[in-house]
C-alpha positions, 0 to 999 in steps of 0.5 A: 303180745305181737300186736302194738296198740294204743290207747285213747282216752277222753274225760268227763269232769262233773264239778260241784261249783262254790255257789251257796245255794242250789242251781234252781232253788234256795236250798243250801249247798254245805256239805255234810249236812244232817241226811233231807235237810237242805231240801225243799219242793223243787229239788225233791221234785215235788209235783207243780215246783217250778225251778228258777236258775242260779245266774252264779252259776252261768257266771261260773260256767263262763268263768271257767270256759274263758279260762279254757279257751272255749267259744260262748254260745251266747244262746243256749237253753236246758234239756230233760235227761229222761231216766228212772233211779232212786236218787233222781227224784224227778225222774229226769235230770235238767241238763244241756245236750242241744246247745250248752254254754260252752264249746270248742276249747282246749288246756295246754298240759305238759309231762315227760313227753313234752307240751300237748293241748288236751280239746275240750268238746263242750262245758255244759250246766246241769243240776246233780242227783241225790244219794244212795246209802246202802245198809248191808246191815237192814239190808235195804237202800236209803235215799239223802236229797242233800245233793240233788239239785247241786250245781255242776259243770261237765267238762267233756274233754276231746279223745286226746289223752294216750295215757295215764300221765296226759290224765293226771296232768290234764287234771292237776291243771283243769283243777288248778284253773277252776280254783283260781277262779273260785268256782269250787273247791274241787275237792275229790274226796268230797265228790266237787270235782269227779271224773269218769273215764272213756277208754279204748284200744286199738292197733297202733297206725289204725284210722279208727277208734276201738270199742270204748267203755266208761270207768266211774267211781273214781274218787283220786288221781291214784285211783284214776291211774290204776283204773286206766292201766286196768282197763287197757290190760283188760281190753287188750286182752280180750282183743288177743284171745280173739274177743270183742269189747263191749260198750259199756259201763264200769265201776273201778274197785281201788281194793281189789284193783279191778272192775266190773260191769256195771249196764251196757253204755246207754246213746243219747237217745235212749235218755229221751232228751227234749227242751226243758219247758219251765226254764227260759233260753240263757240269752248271754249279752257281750257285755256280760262276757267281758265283764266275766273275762274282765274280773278273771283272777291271774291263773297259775302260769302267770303267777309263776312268771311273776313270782320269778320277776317280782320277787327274785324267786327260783323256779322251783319255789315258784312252781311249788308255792303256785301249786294250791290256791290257798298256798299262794294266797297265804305266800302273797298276803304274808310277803305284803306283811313282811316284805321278805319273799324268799324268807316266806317261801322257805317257812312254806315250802320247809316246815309248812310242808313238812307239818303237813306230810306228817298230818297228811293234810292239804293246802287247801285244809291251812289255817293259820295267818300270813300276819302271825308267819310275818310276825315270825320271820321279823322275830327272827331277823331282828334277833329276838329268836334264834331259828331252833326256837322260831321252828317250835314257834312256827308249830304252835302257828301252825297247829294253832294260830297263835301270835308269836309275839305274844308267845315269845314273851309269855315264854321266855323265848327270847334270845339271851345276849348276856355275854357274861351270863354266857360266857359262865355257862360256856366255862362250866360246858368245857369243865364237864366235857375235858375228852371233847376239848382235847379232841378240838385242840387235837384237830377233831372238828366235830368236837366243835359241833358237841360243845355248841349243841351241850351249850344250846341244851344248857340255855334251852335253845335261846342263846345265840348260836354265832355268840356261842361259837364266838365264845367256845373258840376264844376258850379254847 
């Protein structure tokens, strides 16, 4: 390949936002409900419904684009996306392309290459289709309205991504700003936040843009990945062989790694936009404006200064525990319990982490209370428990939200301070192991770690280990 090209790449982010109801009805927005249950006239778009709009959603739409440094258009009004599939029962989607809510803002992002602002175009409304299952089996297509009617918000970002890195940190952060905000749970493999790609090549130095194409079906930050490596190969080559590259879209297959065409990319005419005529302009006041900026949440980049600050953290704890919503919740809520900040992070970012990677579970899936990990931590510092033992206990925490107290007690966990007791179990530990005791009075060290482990097994883990070192050293 003698020529050097470069690739640019823009996003359009669907979120399902957190409302309970849907964005013209009051139909429920649960997940995972039984297939036609959460439907009604209006988003079956039975002849004469009439929509009616979700003010939760404005709010959230505002929301998310004061967190994204976006202008307000605080006159703007819904549109008709005209076109005929299966999933759209209406026959068109209510939309916002003529004035959405918002415009013209832009999310700092940071990777390898340094800082960037990512522009983003415009945030608009709009209600969500139906969904297609396909039998392979019956050989046939069925049809789930759940989703229809959905609350979204499309966030079309600007062209400003070069690769692969700027994407996935432009969503770890666009997902990490709508979560603090509650706006939704952003959850990918549940279809609340998707992204589609627009992807194209051109020559390195060149004014112009190339011909760009829209990858979908894209359900992960891996995927999404995968997808734009595929895709730049694929058109590069194309334009060495001397080829052209069409507009169109695709669907990225995760399997095979690979996509295919899916119809030639459709212009915003071919949609036949025109004003919704049952849905009354949003005139947004200045008054609701502030009283949305008013009650936004601290974001991330906050939080991190103040966990530095505040609770004498490092900068890593503070950039992992900030990570996920649910986690930094579950970290302040269990510091006001216990007072001992660094004593929670190590619980969360050790043992909370590691239950986790072996569950394969996210942050957002915890359970447990900040009170029962607050309970832990003073069991351990006043001496009820050693460490070994407070890390089973923190399993049954976890898996279970158990009380430690409690648990401790029923148990028999506590820690046995009897130096007596001790002291005899310790006499029988060297009686049974001569070989060991010749070795540490020989200079062997090691031999040390043995014989406290031999006494941690004999008292199942609830003697004191400084006790016990105390006592083997003055044995021996």
């Amino acid at each position: 390949m003698s020529k050097q090209y470069e690739t640019v790449i823009g996003l359009e982010v669907h979120v399902e936002l957190a409302t309970k109801t849907k964005i013209f009805c009051s139909c429920s927005t649960e997940f995972g409900g039984a297939p036609n249950t959460h439907t009604c006239p209006v988003c079956t778009g039975m002849p004469g419904s009439l929509p009616v709009l979700n003010k939760q959603v404005v709010e959230y739409a505002l929301a998310v684009g004061l967190a994204a440094n976006c202008k307000i258009n605080q006159y703007c009004k819904f549109d008709r996306k005209n076109y005929f599939y299966p999933d759209n029962p209406q026959n068109y989607q209510i939309s916002q392309l003529y004035l959405p809510i918002c415009h013209d803002g832009g999310i700092e992002i940071e990777t390898a290459a340094g800082k960037k602002v990512i522009g983003i175009h415009e945030i608009h409304m709009e209600e969500d289709a139906g969904k297609l299952i396909h039998d392979e089996w019956e050989d046939c297509s069925l049809v789930d309205y759940n989703r229809s009617g959905v609350p979204l918000i499309e966030i079309v970002s600007e062209p400003d991504m070069r690769n692969a890195d700027e994407v996935i940190a432009y969503l770890e952060k666009l997902r990490l700003i709508i979560q603090y905000l509650g706006a939704s749970d952003c959850k990918l493999q549940e279809g609340s936040m998707r992204a589609d790609v627009n992807l194209s090549v051109r020559e390195v130095g060149a004014a112009e843009f190339g011909t760009r194409t829209e990858m979908k079906n894209l359900n992960s930050f891996k995927a999404i990945a995968r997808a734009i490596e595929g895709e730049r190969a694929r058109q590069i080559e194309l334009l060495e062989d001397g080829k052209r590259v069409i507009q169109e879209t695709r669907r990225w297959d995760d399997n095979k790694e690979s996509s295919k065409a899916m119809r030639s990319k459709e212009d915003a005419q071919d949609y036949r936009y025109f004003p919704d005529p049952d849905l009354t302009p949003v005139v947004i006041s200045d008054e609701w404006i502030e009283t949305i900026r008013a009650r936004q949440p601290e974001l991330r980049t906050e939080k991190m200064e103040r966990y530095q600050s505040e609770f004498q953290l490092p900068a890593y704890d503070a950039e992992i525990l900030t990570g996920s919503k649910q986690l930094a919740d579950l970290f302040e809520a269990a510091v006001r319990a216990c007072d001992k900040p660094k004593e929670v992070s190590n619980w969360l970012m050790t043992e909370a982490m590691r239950l986790m990677k072996e569950d394969g579970t996210d942050a957002q899936d915890l359970t447990f209370s900040p009170e029962n990990l607050a309970k832990l931590i003073s069991l351990v510092d006043n001496g009820t428990i050693n460490r070994t033992v407070a890390k089973d206990v923190f399993e049954e925490i976890y898996y279970h939200d158990t009380d430690p107290e409690r648990y401790v007690e029923e148990h028999g966990l506590k820690v046995v301070n009897d130096e007596g007791a001790l002291r005899t179990v310790i006499e029988g530990i060297l009686a049974a192991h001569p070989q060991s005791v010749e070795d540490y009075r020989g200079g062997k060290e090691k031999a040390m770690g043995f014989l406290v482990g031999q006494t941690m097994r004999a008292m199942k883990g609830k003697a004191d280990p400084a006790m016990v070192n105390q006592i083997l050293r003055e044995l021996l």
